[in-house]
N, C-alpha and C positions, 0 to 999 in steps of 0.2 A: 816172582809171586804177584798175584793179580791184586786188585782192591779188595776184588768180591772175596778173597783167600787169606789180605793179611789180616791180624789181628789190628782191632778198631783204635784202643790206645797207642799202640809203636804209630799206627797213621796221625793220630793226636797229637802225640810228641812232636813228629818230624815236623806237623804245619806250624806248631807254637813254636820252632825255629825259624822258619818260613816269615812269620811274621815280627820275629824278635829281630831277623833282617831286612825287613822292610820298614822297620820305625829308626833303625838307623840310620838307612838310606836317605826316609823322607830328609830328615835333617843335615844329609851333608849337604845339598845344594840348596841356596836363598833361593826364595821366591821370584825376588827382583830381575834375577838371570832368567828369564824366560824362556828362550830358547833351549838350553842346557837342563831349566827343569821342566818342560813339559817334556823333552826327551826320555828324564828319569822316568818319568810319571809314565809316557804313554811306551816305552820300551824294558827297561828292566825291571820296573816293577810291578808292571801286569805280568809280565812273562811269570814271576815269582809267583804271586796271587794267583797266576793261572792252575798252577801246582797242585794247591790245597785240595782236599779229597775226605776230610772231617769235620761234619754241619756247623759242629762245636766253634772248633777255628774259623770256617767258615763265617758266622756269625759275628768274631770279633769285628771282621773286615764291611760287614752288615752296620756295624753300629760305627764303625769309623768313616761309612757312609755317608751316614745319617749327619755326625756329630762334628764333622773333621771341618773347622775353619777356613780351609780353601776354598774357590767354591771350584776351582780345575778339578782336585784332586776328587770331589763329590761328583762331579758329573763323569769324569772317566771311570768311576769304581762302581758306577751304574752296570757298566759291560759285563762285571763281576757278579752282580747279584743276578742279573739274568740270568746269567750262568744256570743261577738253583732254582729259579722257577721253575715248578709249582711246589718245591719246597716252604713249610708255611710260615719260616722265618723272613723268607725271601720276600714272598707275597708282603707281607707285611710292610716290611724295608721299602718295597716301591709303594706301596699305599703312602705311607710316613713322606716320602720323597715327592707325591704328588702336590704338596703343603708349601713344599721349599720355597725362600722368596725368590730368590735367583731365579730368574727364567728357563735361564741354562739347566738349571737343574730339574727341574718341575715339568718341565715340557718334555724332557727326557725321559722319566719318570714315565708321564702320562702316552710315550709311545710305545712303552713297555704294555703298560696295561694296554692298550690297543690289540698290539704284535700276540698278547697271551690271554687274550680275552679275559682278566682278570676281574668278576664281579664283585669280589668283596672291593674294589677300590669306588665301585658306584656311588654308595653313601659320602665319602669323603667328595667322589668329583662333586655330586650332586651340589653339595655343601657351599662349595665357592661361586656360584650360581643361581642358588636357592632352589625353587621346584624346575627342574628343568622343561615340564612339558606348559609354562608360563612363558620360560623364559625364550622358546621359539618365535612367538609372538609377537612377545614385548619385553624386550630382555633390559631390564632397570635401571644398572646404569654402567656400563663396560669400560674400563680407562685405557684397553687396548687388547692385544691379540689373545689373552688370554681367555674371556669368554668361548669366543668362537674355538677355542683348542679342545678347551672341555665339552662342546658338546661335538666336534668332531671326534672326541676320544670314546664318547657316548655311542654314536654312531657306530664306530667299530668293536667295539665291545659285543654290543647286541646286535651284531650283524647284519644292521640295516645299512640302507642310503639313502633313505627319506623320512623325514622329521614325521609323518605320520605315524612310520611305522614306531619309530623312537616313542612316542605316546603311547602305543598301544602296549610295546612289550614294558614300557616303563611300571604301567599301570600294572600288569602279569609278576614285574620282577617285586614291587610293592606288596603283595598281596603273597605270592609263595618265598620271599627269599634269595630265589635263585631263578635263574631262567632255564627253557626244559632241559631236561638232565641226557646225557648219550651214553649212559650206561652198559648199553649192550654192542659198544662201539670198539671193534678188534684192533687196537694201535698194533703195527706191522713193526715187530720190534724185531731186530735182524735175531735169527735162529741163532748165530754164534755166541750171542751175550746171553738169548735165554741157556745153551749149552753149558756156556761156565759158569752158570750160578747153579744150573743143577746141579754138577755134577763133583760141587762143594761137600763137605761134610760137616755138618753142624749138630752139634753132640745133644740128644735128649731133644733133639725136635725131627719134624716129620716133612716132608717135601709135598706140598700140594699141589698139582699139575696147572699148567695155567689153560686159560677155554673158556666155555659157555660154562654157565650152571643155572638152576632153579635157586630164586631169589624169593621170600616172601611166599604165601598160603595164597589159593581161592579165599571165597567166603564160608563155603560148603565145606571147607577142610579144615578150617578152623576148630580145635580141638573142646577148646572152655573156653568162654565169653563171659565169662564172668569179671572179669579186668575192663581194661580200655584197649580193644584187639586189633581198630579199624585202620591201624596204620599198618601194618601187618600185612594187608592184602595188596594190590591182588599179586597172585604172581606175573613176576618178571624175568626174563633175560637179559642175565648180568654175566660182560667178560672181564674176567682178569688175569693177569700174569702169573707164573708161577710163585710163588714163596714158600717157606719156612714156618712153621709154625709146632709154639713147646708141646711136648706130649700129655705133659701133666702142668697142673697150674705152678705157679712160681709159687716156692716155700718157705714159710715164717724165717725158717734158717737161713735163709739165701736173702730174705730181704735184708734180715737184721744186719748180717754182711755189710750191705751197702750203706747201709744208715750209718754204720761205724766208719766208711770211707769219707762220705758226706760231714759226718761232725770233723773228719781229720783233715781235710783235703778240701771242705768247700764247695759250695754248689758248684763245680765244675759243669758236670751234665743234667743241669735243672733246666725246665720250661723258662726262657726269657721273661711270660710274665709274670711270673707265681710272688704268690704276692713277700714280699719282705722279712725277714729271718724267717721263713718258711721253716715249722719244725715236721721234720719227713718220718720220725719213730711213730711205726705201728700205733693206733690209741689201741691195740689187744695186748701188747707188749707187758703189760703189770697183770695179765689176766693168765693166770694157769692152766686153764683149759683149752689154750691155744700152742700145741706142740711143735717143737720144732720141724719135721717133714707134713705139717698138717699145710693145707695152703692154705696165704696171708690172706690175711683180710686185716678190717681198719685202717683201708688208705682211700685215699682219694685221687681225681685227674692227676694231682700235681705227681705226687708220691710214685705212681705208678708210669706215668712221663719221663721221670727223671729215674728209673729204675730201670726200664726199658734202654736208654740210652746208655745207662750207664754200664749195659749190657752190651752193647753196639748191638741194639734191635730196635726197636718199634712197637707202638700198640696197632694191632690189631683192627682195621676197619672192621666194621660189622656187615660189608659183605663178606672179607676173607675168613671172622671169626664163622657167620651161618655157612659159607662152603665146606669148611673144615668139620663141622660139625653133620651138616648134613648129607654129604656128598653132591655127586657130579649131578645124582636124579631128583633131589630134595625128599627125600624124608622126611615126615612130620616130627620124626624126634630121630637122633641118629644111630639108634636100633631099630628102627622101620617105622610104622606108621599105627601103633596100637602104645600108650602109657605103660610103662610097667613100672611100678613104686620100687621093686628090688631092684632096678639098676641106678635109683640115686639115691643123692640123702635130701629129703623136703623136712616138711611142717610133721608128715604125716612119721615119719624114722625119728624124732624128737622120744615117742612114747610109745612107739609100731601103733599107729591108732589110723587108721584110714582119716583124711579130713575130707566130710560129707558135705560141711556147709561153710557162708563165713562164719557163723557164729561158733564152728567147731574149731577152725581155722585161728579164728581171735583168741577165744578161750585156749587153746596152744600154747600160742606167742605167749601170753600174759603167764601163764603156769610155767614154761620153762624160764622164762626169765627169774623170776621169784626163786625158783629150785635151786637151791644151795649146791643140792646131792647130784646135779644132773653135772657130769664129770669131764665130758668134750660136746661141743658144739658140731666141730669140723670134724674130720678123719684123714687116719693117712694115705697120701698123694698115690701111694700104689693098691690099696684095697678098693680105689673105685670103679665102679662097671660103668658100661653101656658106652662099650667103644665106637668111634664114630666108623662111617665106611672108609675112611684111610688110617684109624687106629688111635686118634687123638683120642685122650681119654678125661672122663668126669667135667664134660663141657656142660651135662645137667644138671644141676641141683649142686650142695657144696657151697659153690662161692658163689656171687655176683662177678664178671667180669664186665673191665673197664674196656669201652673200646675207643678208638681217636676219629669216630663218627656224630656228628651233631646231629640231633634229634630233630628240628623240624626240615633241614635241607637234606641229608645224610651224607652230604658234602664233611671234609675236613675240619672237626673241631679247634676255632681260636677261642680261648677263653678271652673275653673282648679286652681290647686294647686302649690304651691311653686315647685319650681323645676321639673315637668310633662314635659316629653317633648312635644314639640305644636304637637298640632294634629287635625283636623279638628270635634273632638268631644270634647262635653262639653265646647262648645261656645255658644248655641243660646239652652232655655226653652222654648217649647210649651206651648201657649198661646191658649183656647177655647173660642168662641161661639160669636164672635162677638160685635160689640158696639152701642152707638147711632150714631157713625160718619162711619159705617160701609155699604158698598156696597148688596147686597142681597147674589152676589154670595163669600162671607166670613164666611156666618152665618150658614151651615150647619152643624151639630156637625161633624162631621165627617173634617170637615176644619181643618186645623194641623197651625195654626200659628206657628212666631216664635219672640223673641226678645233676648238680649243681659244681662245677669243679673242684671248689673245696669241703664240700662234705665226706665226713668220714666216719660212715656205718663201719658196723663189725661183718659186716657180711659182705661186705667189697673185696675182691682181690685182684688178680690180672692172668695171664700168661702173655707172651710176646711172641711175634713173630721177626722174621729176618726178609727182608724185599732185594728187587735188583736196585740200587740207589734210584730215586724219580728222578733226578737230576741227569742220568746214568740214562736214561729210558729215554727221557728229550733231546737229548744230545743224538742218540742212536738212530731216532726216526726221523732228525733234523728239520724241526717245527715243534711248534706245543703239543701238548698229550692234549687229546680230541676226550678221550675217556675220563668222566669225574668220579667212575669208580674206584682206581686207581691211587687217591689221597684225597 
């Protein structure tokens, strides 16, 4: 049975053996014996390490990276995390390791980011350096190789060879976050590996082909402007891979599920940063109006991150959730290209009242909420309409769904990390499709919400999708994934 085939827990299990004998090992040979233990180090217990195949486990070996007092043992278990780059615990891990005081460690680290053009490590190189586009000049005061590493890591990152250039995109990468995006860039991922993930069965979700699609509106196509729309345009050409994706959103029942795993078992599959006794129980949970098969809402990034995984899925980018909705040709809603109020539930299915204005829109919200008698908010997962053109269904109106796309890069959402320096990215996840407490002109897939990772409206909820591992995909095409659509 393949990875893409087994169940995600049995893969869990076996790696948390995997590593319950590699902490033994570490320990039978002393350090002092050198020979004998870089042997352990660089032959049986990579071999072992090489094994693992669960982010989960994965991560412990991430943090015994980071954390592990040797410094041998830190720099050979570099090899390890590479391994999951562009995984974004990975990322992270070699960002964290660019800090290391060891050389040995640090410079390895930083050829990583090199080798994987990793931008989120910018801020941090920048850091030990100060502004880099000073420090070509007149660089302050250096006590040895390691300036000149960081701005040759800088160098390779941004794809230049001359310090000019390094200024200019520096100044580009400042200003939008990211440098220009290759979205519409076909990674040649061998047909065999996309054959066996297709032709998987994944129960209550839907196969979306992988390809081109229509990404994003004209201006001219824009439906209501009444919002903030202008991120929204224009269109683009966007490839991705095939995946998985639920038919209906994940429900009250199915969360409550997991939250009783969580209180029994522990944040096992929780987001590594979320913040400290994170409580994961729905806040709709004491609310009656919210039925069991209705989908969840009242969660937040964290809740639905670690719900996703706990599922052995994923959330959902917000290209793959707008593909899935829209299809191959883009639709402006995923019954064609005209509103029609009976195939969801908004503002205006609250009281069947058409909403004509904000002020009709406002006065809504504020009426249903005060309404004692008003009996369900949500509805259930199988009475929704306005199937997409591959069948996903109630991607309109209903819930807000969570996606693992960041708002201003639309790169990979990290909720920021210990010691990052602030930055106006990787603060707010894009949020899709609208709600029942929602305006007309919110509901267009193509509407890019936003919210904060630990807020937790009643109108949030999720569905999940299933990918080929990323890990799985860089390995296949043997170099970095070119595409940042992709994670």
């Amino acid at each position: 049975m393949t990875l893409l085939m087994q169940d995600h827990k049995s893969i869990y299990n076996k790696d948390i053996e995997i590593l319950i004998e590699v902490e033994e090992l570490i320990t039978f040979v002393p350090e002092n014996n050198k020979n004998d233990f870089k042997s352990l180090i660089d032959n049986r217990i990579m071999t072992l390490l090489n094994k693992i195949q669960h982010p989960v486990a994965a991560e412990n070996v991430f943090g015994m990276c980071i954390a592990y007092p040797n410094t041998y043992i830190r720099y050979r278990l570099i090899d390890f995390v590479e391994k999951w780059v562009p995984y974004f615990s990975a990322v992270e891990t070699i960002i964290n390791l660019t800090q290391d005081p060891d050389d040995l460690v640090s410079f390895k680290a930083m050829d990583v980011c090199a080798n994987h053009k990793i931008e989120e490590s910018v801020a941090y190189l920048s850091s030990i350096i100060d502004d880099v586009r000073e420090s070509i000049s007149y660089p302050k005061k250096p006590v040895g190789l390691g300036a000149q590493k960081v701005l040759s890591t800088l160098l390779d990152i941004f794809g230049v060879e001359k310090y000019e250039e390094l200024v200019m995109l520096k100044n580009y990468f400042d200003q939008n976050g990211i440098l220009p995006n290759n979205f519409d860039f076909e990674e040649k991922i061998p047909q065999s590996l996309i054959e066996e993930f297709e032709k998987t069965e994944e129960d209550g979700m839907i196969l979306i082909p992988g390809g081109f699609f229509e990404f994003g509106l004209n201006e001219n196509e824009i439906p209501d402007k009444t919002f903030n729309w202008k991120d929204a345009v224009p269109r683009q050409k966007v490839w991705l891979p095939p995946f998985f994706i639920d038919k209906y959103p994940v429900t009250n029942k199915d969360y409550d599920i997991f939250t009783e795993f969580i209180e029994e078992n522990g944040h096992i599959f929780c987001h590594p940063n979320e913040p400290q006794n994170k409580q994961h129980r729905r806040n709709t949970y004491w609310d009656d109006r919210y039925l069991d098969n209705h989908p969840v809402t009242g969660i937040d990034f964290y809740d639905a991150f670690a719900y996703a995984r706990y599922k052995g899925k994923e959330l959902p980018t917000e290209f793959q959730w707008e593909k899935a909705a829209r299809g191959e040709k883009g639709n402006i809603w995923p019954w064609g290209d005209k509103f029609d109020p009976a195939k969801v539930q908004y503002a205006g299915s609250l009281y069947n009242e058409p909403i004509t204005s904000l002020k009709s829109w406002r006065e809504n919200l504020l009426k249903a909420h005060a309404d004692k008698e008003l009996n369900h908010l949500t509805s259930d997962i199988f009475e929704q309409n306005g199937e997409s053109p591959y069948g996903v269904c109630g991607m309109i109106g209903g819930t807000w769904e969570w996606t693992r796309s960041e708002l201003k890069t639309k790169r990979a959402f990290h909720p920021i990390f210990e010691n990052v320096p602030f930055n106006s990215v990787n603060s707010f996840a894009v949020l899709k499709g609208g709600s029942f407490f929602s305006h007309p002109g919110l509901m267009f897939p193509s509407f890019r919400a936003k919210d904060i990772p630990f807020c937790r409206h009643n109108e949030m909820g999720i569905r999940c999708v299933k990918n080929i591992p990323v890990y799985k995909i860089r390995e296949s095409i043997n170099g970095p994934i070119t595409n940042k659509a992709i994670y």
